[in-house]
N, C-alpha and C positions, 0 to 999 in steps of 0.2 A: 561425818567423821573424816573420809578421804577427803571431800572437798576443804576441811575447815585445814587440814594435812598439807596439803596442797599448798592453799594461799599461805602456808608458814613459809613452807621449803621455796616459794616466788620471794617471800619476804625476806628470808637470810640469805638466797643465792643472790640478789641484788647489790648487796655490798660490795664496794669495790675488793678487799683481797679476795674473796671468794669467786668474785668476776672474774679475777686474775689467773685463780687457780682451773677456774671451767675451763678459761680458754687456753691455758696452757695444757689440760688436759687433753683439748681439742685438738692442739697443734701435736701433740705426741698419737692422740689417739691410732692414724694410720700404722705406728709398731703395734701398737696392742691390737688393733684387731687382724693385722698380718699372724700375730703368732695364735689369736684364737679360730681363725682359717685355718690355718695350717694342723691343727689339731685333731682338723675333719679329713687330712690328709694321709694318708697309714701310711704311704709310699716314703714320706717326710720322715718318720717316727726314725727309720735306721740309718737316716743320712743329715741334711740338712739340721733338723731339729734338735738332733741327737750333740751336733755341737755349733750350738748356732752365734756362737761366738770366733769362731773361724771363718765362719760365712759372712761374715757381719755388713762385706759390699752387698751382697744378695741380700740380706734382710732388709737393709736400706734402701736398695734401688726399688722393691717389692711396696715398701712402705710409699717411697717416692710415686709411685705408679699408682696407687689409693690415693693418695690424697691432691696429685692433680686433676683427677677424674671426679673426686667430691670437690675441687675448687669448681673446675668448666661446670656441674651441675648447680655451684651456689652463683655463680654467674647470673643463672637464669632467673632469681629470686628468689629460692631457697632458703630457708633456714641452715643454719648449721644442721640441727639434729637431721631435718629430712634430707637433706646434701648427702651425708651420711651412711641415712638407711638405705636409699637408691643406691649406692656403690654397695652394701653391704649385701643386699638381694640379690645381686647380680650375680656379683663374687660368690654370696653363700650358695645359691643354687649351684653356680658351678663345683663347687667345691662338694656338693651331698651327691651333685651326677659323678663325678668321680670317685668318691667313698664309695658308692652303692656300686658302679662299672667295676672297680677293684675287688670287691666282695664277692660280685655274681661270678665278672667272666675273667679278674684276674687282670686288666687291661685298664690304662689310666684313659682319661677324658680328652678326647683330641678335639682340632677343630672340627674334622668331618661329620665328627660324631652330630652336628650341628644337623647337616645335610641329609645324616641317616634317619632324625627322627621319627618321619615315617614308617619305616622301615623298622624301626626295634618297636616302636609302636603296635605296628602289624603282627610280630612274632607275639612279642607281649602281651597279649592283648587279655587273654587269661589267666596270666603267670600271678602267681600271687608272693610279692616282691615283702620281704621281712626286711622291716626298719631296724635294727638293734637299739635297744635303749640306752645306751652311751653316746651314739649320732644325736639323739633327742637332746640328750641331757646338753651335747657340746654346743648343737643351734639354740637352746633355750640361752646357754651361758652368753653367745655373741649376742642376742637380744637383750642382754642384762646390762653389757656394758655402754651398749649405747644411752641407756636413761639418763646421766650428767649430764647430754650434750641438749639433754630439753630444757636448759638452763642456763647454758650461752647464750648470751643478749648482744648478738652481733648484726649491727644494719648500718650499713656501707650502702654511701649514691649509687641511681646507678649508672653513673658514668664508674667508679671503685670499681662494681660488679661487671660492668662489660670490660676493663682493664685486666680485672683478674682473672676474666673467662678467657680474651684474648691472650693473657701470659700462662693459664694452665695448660692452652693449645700449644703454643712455643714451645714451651716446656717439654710435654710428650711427643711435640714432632721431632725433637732435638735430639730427645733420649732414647726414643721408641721405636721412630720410624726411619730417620737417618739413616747415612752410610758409617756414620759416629758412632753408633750404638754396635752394627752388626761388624764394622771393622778395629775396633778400638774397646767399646764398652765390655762387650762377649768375648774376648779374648781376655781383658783383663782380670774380666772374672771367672775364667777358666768354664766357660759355659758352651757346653760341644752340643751340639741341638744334631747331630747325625750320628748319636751313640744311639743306646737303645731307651727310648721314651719315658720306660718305667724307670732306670738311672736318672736321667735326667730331669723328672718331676722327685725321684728321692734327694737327690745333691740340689737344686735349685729352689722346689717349691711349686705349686699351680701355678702361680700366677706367670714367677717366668720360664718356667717349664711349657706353660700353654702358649705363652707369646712366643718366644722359639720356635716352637711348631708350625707356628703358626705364619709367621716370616719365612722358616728356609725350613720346607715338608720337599720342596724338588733337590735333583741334581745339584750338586756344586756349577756354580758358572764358570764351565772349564773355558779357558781362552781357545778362539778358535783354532789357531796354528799348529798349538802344543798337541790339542785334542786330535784332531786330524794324523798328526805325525806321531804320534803315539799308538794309533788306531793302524794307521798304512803299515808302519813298520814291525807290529804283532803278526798282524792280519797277514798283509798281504795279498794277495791273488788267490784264491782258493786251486787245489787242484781238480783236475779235469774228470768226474763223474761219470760215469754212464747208467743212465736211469732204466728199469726194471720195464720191459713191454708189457708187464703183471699190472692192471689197475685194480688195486683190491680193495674192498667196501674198507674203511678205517673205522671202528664203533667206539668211542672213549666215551667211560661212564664214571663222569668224576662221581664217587656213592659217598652222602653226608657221613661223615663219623664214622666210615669205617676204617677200623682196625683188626688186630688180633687179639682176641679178649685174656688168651691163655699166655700172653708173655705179662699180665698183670700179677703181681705178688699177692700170695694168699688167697684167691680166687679159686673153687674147685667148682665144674662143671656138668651137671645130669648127661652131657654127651657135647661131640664138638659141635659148639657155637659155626665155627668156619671149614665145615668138610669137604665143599667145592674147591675155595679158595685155596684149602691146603691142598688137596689131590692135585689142583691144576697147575702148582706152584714145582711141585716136586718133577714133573715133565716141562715144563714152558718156562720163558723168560721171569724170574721173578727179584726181588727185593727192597730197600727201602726206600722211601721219597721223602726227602726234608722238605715241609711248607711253611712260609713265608709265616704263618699265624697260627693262632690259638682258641679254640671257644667259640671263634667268628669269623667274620671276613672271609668267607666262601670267594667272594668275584677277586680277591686277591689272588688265592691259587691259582683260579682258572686264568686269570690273567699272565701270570708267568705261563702256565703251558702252552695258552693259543698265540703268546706274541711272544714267548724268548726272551724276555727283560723280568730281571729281577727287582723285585721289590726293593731290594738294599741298596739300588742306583736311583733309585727312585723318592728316597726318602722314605719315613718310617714303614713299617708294613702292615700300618693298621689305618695309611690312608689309603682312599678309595678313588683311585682313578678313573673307574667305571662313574663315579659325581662327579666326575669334572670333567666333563663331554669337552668342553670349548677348550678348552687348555689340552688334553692331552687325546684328543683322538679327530685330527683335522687333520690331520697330514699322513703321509709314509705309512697308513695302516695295510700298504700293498704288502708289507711282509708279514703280513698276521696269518698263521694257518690257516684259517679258513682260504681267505685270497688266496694261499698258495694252491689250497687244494683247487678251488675254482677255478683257476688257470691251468690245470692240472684238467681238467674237463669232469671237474667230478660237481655233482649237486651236494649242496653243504646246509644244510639241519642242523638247530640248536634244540633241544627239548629239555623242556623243567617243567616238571607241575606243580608250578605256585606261579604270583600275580608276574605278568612281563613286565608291571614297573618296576617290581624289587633289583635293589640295585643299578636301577637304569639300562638295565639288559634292553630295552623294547628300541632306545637311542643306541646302546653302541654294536649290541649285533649286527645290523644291518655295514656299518663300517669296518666293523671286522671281518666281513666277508660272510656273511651269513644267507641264504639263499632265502630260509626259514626261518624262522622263531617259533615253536609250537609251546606254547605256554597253558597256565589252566583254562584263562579264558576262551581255548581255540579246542578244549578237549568237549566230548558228548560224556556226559552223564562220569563224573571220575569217582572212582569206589578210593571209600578213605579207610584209613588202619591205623587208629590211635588219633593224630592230631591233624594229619596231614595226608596227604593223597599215598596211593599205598606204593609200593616198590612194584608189585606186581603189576598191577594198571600203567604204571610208566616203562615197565618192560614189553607188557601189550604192545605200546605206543613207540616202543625201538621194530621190534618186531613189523610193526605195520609196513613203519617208514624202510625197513631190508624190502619188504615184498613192492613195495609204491618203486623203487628203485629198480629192481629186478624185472618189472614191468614195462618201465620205460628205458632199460638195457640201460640202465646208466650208472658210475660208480658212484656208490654214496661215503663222505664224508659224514657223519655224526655224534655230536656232541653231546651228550646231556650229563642231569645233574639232579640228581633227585633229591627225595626231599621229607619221607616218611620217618626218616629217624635222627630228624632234627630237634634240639634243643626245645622244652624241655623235656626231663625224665620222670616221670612220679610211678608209682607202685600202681594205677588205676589204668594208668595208660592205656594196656592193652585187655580192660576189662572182660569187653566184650567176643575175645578171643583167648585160641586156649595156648595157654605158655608151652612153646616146645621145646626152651631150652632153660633149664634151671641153676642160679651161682649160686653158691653157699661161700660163706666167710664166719669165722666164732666173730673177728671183728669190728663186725657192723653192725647196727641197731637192725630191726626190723624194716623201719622206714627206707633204711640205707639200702638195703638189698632190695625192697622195691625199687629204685632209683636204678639199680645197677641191673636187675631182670629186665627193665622195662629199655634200656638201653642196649643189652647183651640181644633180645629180642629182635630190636630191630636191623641189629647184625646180622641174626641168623635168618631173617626173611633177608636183606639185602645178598648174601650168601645163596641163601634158596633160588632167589632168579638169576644172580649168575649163571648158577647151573643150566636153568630150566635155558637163558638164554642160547647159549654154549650147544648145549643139545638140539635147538631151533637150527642156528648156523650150519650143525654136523649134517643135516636133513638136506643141504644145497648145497650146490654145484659153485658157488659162487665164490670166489678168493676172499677172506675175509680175515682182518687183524681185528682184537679187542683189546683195549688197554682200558686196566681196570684199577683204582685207586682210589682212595680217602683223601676230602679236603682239609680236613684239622682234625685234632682231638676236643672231643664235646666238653661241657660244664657239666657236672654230675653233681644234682644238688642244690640247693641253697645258693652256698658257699663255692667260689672258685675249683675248690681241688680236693676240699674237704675229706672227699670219699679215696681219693687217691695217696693223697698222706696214712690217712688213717690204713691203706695197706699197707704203707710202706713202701709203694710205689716211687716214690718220692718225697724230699727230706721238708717241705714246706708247705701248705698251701696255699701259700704268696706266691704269686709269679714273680713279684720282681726280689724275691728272695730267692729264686733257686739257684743251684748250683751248675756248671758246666754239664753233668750227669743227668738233672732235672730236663732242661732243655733239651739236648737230646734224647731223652724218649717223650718227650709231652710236644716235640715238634718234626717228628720222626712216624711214619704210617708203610704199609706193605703194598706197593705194584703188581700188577699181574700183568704180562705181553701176551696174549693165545693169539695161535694164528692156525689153518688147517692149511697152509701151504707155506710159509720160509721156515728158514730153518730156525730151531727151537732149544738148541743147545748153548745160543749167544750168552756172557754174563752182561750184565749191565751195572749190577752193584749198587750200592748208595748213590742217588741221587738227586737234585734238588728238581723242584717240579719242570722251571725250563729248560733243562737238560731231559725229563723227559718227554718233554714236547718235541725238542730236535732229534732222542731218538727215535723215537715213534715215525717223525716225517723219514730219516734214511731209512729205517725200518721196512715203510711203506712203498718205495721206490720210486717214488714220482721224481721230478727236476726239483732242485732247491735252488733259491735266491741264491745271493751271496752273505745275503743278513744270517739266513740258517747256517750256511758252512761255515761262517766263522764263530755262531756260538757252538755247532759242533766241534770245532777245532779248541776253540777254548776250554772246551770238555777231556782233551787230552792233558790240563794243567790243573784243573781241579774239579772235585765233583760237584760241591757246593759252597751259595754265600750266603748269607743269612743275617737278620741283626745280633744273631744267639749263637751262632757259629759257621766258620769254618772248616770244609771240608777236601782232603787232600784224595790226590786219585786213588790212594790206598784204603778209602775207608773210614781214615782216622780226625776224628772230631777237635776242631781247634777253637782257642775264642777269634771271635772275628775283628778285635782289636789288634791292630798293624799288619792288616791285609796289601795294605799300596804299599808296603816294600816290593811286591811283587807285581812285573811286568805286563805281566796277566791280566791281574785285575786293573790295570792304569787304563790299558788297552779295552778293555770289557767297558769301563764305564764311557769312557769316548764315544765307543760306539751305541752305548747305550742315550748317553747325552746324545747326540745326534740324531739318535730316534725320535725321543722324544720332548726337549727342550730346546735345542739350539735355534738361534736365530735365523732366516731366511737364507743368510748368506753363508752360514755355518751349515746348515741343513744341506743345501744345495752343493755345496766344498765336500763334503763326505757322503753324496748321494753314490758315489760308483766304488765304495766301500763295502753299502751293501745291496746296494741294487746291480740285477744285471742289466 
């Protein structure tokens, strides 16, 4: 019956006007299956799609980008249909890893994302990922529309087919890859690829939302002259310091997800979640620290704290520079905290207990001045609590490294970054352990409030060794600071944000639908400075994570470069940048659109270019900018 079905629909599609109508079908197909792409895109739904008749250069150029890519593969001798479906795969894959990255952590599909698979692999490995039945329904649809093109009867020489593979190459290097495209093509279509990501895939689309990114993810190519003279006449000379005879151990413990659970709306509590955190806050340096990310991207924070450069001069903040070794970490890493501190005569420790690949920590620690890397594979026997190595065994392992140091009378520098209350949350998590701190919400389902116990939990263990730590320090003799702080806010759930709307926490659980108000507190977390000898009355107020990295170093009194005093100087004009907002020295939250009217930030990224993109001769021209 299908077969005899078959040779009909061979037998009518052969006719020439029906021939006529497949292939023209054919030649239109790249809009249709741009806009059945696009369908898999939610980020699209409030922008782009919403009027895609205003956009109409982008949906053509989008189209245009399809179907040179199914020309170069019918090149090769392809049919039409399979020409087709290879661009379709490609594309659709990409397009379900973005719906599904949007849904979990809220964050569109970059190129890194590429780089990182290992790595989400790794966390993922037992997450049990819900497909929704609408994604099915929309990839079954794109499979539907391809069947006409098993009916185009197109065979071209192949000298035709090497012509037209060699004109689809033309074609996309003219359009795509040129100086045509990014100085003429993207302006004219009003396509700003250094806004914020999830904009820029809603108003453009994947395909060229992801080419953008994928083109200019770095600095702007500041001219060398301007940049220079922009940077000297902010900057300046620094003034003349005098550094502290005090070499005091520096402990920073960047702690996964933590927060303060009680500024969450509608949340009540069996007792406080954060009772260290809070007592120590009320005596010692404390307040908020704006970070670069969301859900993810841990080595992005730490990144602004140990090296001073923010992610927003860097392009988006959900690429990963810690995967691009050869690009961004061969040169000038002598101004990275650690190296400071090492020059500084202190012994410098990294400690995380999970794998030294992740992230590529094992390649760039050492560059950044790391003396140590103490990772899981270097730990004896590690006790785990829920999914992941526990807070307390990685406190151990601070602990050790005070006493290793004290022994060798030497001041220690150390890093770490733990890892027990990382992503994800389920209501089982800490089965085998007994809940010591209880959330109630009317709310939430039952499920929901597991998710949010099993989270709130690992707060209050994280919280717990603060203390226990703190209390170790107060037992010696030895000068000692701790800076203590959260690398993002977690995914709770399923769903992106799900749990957080449903408090009312926030008015979406789309990230790229929040509000100015959303952004600030979902990229907004609480500091703690303890120290048992400077003084402890200092404010330091809102600020972003490399500002407190610079304070932390004058804090600790050693010599600074001149890379550090002029982002600490820069810290007297604003407190933070971010792709989600700006921050004024008073506190107050702005959008970070029309930030280079100000002097500041011109000057900030000069020096930032120059760190880490300028060319040899640009590099070397602003070397005594921030080197001494």
């Amino acid at each position: 019956m299908i077969l005899e079905l078959w040779l009909k629909l061979k037998v009518v599609t052969q006719k020439r006007p029906v021939q006529w109508a497949l292939r023209a079908y054919a030649v239109l197909f790249p809009l249709f299956l741009f806009f059945a792409l696009e369908g898999l895109n939610p980020a699209s739904a409030e922008g782009l799609m919403a009027a895609p008749f205003s956009g109409a250069g982008i949906v053509l150029l989008s189209a245009l980008f399809i179907a040179v890519c199914a020309v170069a593969v019918f090149g090769f001798g392809a049919s039409v249909f399979w020409s087709y479906v290879a661009v379709s795969v490609i594309l659709g894959a990409a397009y379900v890893v973005n719906s599904l990255k949007l849904m979990i952590a809220g964050q569109v599909f970059v190129p890194t994302d590429i780089m990182l698979a290992g790595e989400a692999l790794m966390i993922t490995q037992d997450t049990d990922i819900i497909i929704e039945m609408a994604l099915l329904l929309r990839v079954a649809l794109i499979a539907l529309i391809h069947l006409p093109l098993l009916f185009v009867y197109f065979k071209p020489t192949f000298t035709a087919r090497w012509l037209m593979f060699c004109g689809a190459v033309a074609v996309f290097t003219l359009t795509f890859v040129s100086n045509l495209y990014t100085n003429s093509i993207m302006p004219a279509l009003e396509i700003n690829p250094r806004g914020p990501l999830t904009a820029l895939y809603r108003d453009t689309g994947l395909i060229l939302g992801f080419h953008a990114a994928l083109i200019d993810h770095n600095a702007r190519n500041l001219e060398a002259a301007t940049a220079s003279l922009a940077a000297q006449r902010f900057f300046g000379m620094p003034e003349a310091t005098e550094s502290s005879d005090i070499r005091p151990n520096v402990i920073v413990i960047m702690s996964e997800a933590f927060i303060d659970p009680t500024v969450i709306y509608n949340l009540e509590f069996s007792t406080d979640p954060t009772p260290n955190f809070r007592r120590l806050s009320q005596h010692y340096i404390s307040g908020d620290v704006v970070v670069p990310v969301f859900g993810g991207g841990t080595a992005n924070t730490e990144l602004e704290f140990l090296t001073g450069s923010p992610m927003f001069f860097m392009g988006s903040a959900y690429y990963v520079p810690y995967n691009s070794v050869g690009r961004y970490f061969f040169r000038d890493i002598e101004t990275a905290m650690p190296h400071l501190f090492r020059q500084n005569g202190y012994r410098t420790v990294a400690v995380h207990p999970f794998t030294r690949y992740f992230f590529n920590r094992n390649t760039v620690y050492p560059r950044l001045g790391f003396d140590e890397f103490i990772a899981y594979e270097d730990m004896e026997d590690p006790v785990y609590k829920g999914f992941f190595v526990s807070d307390e065994f990685f406190t151990d392992e601070i602990i050790t490294q005070i006493l290793l140091a004290e022994e060798a009378e030497e001041a220690l520098f150390l890093f770490g970054i733990s890892m027990q209350n990382h992503w994800e949350f389920w209501g089982n998590k800490y089965e085998d352990w007994p809940q010591d701190v209880t959330a109630y919400s009317p709310y939430l389902t039952e499920r929901e409030l597991g998710n949010v116990n099993s989270f709130i939990q690992g707060i209050y263990d994280a919280d717990k060794q603060l203390g226990r730590l703190i209390d170790f320090i107060e037992t010696r003799d030895t000068p000692t600071i701790v800076v203590f702080f959260g690398d993002h806010l977690p995914i709770l759930g399923e769903h992106t944000d799900a749990i957080f709307e449903t408090l009312g926490y926030i008015s979406d659980q789309r990230l790229f639908m929040w509000n100015e108000d959303d952004r600030r507190k979902m990229f907004t977390l609480p500091y703690l400075v303890w120290s048992n000898f400077a003084p402890t009355d200092e404010e330091w107020g809102t600020l972003s994570t490399y500002f407190l990295g610079a304070q932390t170093l004058h804090h600790s009194g050693i010599d600074l470069n001149r890379y550090w005093h002029h982002i600490l100087y820069a810290n007297n004009y604003f407190s933070a940048l971010t792709e989600n907002h700006y921050v004024d020295v008073y506190g107050n939250f702005h959008s970070a659109w029309g930030v280079w009217q100000y002097e500041h930030i011109r000057a900030m990224e000069a020096l930032i270019q120059a760190k880490w993109f300028g060319t040899d001769d640009f590099h070397y021209s602003l070397k005594e900018i921030f080197n001494r």
